[in-house]
C-alpha positions as CSV (number, residue, x, y, z in Angstrom):
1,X,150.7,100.0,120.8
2,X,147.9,101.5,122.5
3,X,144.9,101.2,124.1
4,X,141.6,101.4,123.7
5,X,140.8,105.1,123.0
6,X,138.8,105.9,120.0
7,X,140.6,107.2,116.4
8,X,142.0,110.0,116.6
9,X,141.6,112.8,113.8
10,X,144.7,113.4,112.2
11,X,144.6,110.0,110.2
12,X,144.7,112.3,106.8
13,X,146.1,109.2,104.7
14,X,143.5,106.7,106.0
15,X,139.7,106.9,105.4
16,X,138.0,109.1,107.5
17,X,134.6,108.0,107.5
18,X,133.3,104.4,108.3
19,X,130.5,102.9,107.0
20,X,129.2,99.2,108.4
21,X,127.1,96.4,107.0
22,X,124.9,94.3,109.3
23,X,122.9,91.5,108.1
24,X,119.1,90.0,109.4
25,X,118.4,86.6,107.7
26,X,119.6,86.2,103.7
27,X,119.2,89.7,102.8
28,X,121.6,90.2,100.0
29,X,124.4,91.8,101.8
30,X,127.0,89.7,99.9
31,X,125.5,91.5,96.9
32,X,125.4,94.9,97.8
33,X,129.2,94.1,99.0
34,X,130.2,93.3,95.5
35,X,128.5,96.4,93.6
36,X,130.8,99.1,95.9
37,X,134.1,96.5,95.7
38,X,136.4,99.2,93.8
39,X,134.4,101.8,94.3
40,X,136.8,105.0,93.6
41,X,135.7,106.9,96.8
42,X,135.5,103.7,98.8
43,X,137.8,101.3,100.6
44,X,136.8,97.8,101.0
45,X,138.1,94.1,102.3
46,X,137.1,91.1,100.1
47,X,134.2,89.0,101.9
48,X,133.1,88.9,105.2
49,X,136.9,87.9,106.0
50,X,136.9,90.3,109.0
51,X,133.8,90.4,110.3
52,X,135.8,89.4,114.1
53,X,138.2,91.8,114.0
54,X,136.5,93.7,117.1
55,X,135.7,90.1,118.7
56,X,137.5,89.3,122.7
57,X,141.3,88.9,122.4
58,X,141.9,89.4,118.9
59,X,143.9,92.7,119.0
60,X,145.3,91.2,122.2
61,X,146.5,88.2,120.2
62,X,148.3,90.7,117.2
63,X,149.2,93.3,119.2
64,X,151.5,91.0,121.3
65,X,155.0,91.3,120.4
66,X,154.6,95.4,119.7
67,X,154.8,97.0,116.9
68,X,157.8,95.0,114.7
69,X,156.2,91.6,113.3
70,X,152.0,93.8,113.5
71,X,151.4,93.4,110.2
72,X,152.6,89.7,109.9
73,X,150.8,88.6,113.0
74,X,147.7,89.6,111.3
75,X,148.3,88.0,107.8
76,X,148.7,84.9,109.7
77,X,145.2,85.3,111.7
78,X,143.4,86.5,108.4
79,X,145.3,84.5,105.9
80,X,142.6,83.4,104.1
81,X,142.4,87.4,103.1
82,X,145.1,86.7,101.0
83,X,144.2,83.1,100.0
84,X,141.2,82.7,99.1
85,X,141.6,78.7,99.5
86,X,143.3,78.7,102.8
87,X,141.5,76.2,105.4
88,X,142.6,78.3,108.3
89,X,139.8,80.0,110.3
90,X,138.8,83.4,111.1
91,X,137.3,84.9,114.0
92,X,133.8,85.0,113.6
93,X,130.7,84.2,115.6
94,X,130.8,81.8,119.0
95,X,130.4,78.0,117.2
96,X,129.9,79.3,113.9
97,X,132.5,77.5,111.2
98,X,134.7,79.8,109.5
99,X,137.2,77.1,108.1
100,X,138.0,77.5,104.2
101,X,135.6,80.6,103.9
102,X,137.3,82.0,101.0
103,X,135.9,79.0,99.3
104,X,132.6,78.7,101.1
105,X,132.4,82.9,99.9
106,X,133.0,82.0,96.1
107,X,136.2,83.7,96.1
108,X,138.4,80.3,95.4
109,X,136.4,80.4,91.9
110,X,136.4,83.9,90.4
111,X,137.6,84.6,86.7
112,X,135.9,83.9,83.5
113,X,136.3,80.6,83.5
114,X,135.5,80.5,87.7
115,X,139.2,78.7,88.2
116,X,140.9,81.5,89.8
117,X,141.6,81.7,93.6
118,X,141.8,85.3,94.7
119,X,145.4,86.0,96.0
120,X,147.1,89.1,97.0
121,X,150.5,89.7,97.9
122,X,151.2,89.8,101.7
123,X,154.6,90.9,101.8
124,X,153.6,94.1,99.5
125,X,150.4,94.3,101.9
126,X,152.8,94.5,104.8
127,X,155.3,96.7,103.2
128,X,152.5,99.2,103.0
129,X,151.4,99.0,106.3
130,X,154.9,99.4,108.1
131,X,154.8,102.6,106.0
132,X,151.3,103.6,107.0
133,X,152.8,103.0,110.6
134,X,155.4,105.3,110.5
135,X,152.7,108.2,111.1
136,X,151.4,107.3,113.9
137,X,153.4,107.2,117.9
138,X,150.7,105.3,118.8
139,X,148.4,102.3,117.4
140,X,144.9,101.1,118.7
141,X,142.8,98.2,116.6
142,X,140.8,101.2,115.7
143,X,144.2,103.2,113.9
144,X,145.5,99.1,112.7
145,X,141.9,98.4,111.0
146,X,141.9,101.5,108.9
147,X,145.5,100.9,107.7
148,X,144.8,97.3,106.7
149,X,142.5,99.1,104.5
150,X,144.8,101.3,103.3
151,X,147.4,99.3,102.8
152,X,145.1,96.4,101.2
153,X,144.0,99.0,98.5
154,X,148.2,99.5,98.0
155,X,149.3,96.3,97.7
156,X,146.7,95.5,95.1
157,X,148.1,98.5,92.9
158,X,145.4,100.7,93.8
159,X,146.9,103.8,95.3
160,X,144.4,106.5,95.1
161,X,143.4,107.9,98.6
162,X,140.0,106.6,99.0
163,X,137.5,109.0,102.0
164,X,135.6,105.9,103.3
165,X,135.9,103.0,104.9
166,X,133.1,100.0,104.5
167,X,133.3,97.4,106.5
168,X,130.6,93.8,106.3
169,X,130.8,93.8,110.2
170,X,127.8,90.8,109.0
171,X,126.7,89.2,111.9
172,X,128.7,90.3,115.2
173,X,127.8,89.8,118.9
174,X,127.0,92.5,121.1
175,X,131.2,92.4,122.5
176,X,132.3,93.1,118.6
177,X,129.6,96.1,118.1
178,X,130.1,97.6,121.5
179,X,134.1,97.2,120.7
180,X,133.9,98.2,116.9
181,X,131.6,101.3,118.2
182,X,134.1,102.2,120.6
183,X,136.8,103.5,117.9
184,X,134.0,104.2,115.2
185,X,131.4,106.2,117.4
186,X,130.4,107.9,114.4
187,X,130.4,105.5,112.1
188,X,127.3,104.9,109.8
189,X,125.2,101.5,110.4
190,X,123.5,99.8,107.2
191,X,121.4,97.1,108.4
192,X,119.5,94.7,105.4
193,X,117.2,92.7,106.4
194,X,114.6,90.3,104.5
195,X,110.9,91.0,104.6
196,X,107.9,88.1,104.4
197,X,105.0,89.9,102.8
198,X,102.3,87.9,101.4
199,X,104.6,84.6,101.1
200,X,107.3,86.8,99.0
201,X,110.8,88.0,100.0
202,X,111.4,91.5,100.0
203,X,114.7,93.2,100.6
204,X,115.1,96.4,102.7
């Protein structure tokens, strides 16, 4: 495990570019989310599930133990990312309620008759990400966030090598953007925002 040094460049079989969704107000981020969800090119976590990854102490908390039990550690933290009707929380914003968010994010409900939960299967996710491990000496949250990717996009049977990364940061606090910044200095920022004009709502 390491520290806190930026990605380094010879991640060849994880996305190398990073792209991250803000949100100001109800500005249709969830939407724009769901049009680039399997996009070919384009590697993506259901929901805002993840949005605290970068937050204080949560690397701290997975990385604990070393390498052997990493990818369990985080399943447990982020189960809800593969059940959609778990009531465990997420990290997320200071006094903001992230119990049952699958469910509060639709994704307990999905299918054409809207009674499906969204599941995917953790021991094939971890599978994939012990494997991802094996390339790398070292691993920083930077390094561990991009294989979660990878390996999410593997153990749903999609195993085309995808260029980007897009992660619905949503609604962080400065420690998470600083933090997420620090391994993703060049990472691309997409803010929406809603606009009042003339008692309408427009989106940016």
């Amino acid at each position: 495990i390491a520290g806190n040094s930026a990605v380094p460049e010879n991640t060849s079989q994880l996305p190398q570019n990073m792209v991250a969704l803000f949100h100001f107000g109800r500005s249709g981020t969830g939407l724009l989310h769901s049009l680039i969800d399997d996009h070919p090119e384009i590697s993506s976590l259901p929901s805002i599930y993840c949005r605290g990854f970068f937050n204080p102490g949560v690397w701290n908390s997975i990385a604990q133990g070393g390498c052997q039990g990493l990818p369990e550690r985080f399943a447990k933290r982020f189960a809800v990312l593969f059940d959609a009707s778990s009531p465990q929380e997420t990290p997320g914003k200071l006094y903001e309620d992230s119990s049952s968010l699958g469910i509060k994010e639709g994704m307990a409900n999905v299918g054409k008759s809207r009674n499906e939960v969204l599941l995917v299967d953790k021991e094939k996710f971890c599978t994939a990400v012990y494997s991802l491990m094996q390339n790398f000496e070292n691993i920083n949250a930077g390094i561990f966030f991009l294989i979660i990717h990878a390996a999410y996009d593997l153990a749903v049977g999609n195993n085309r090598k995808k260029n980007t990364a897009f992660y619905h940061i949503h609604n962080p606090d400065d420690y998470a953007i600083l933090n997420f910044l620090r391994y993703f200095p060049a990472a691309r920022l997409v803010m929406m925002v809603t606009k009042l004009r003339f008692g309408r709502s427009w989106r940016c």
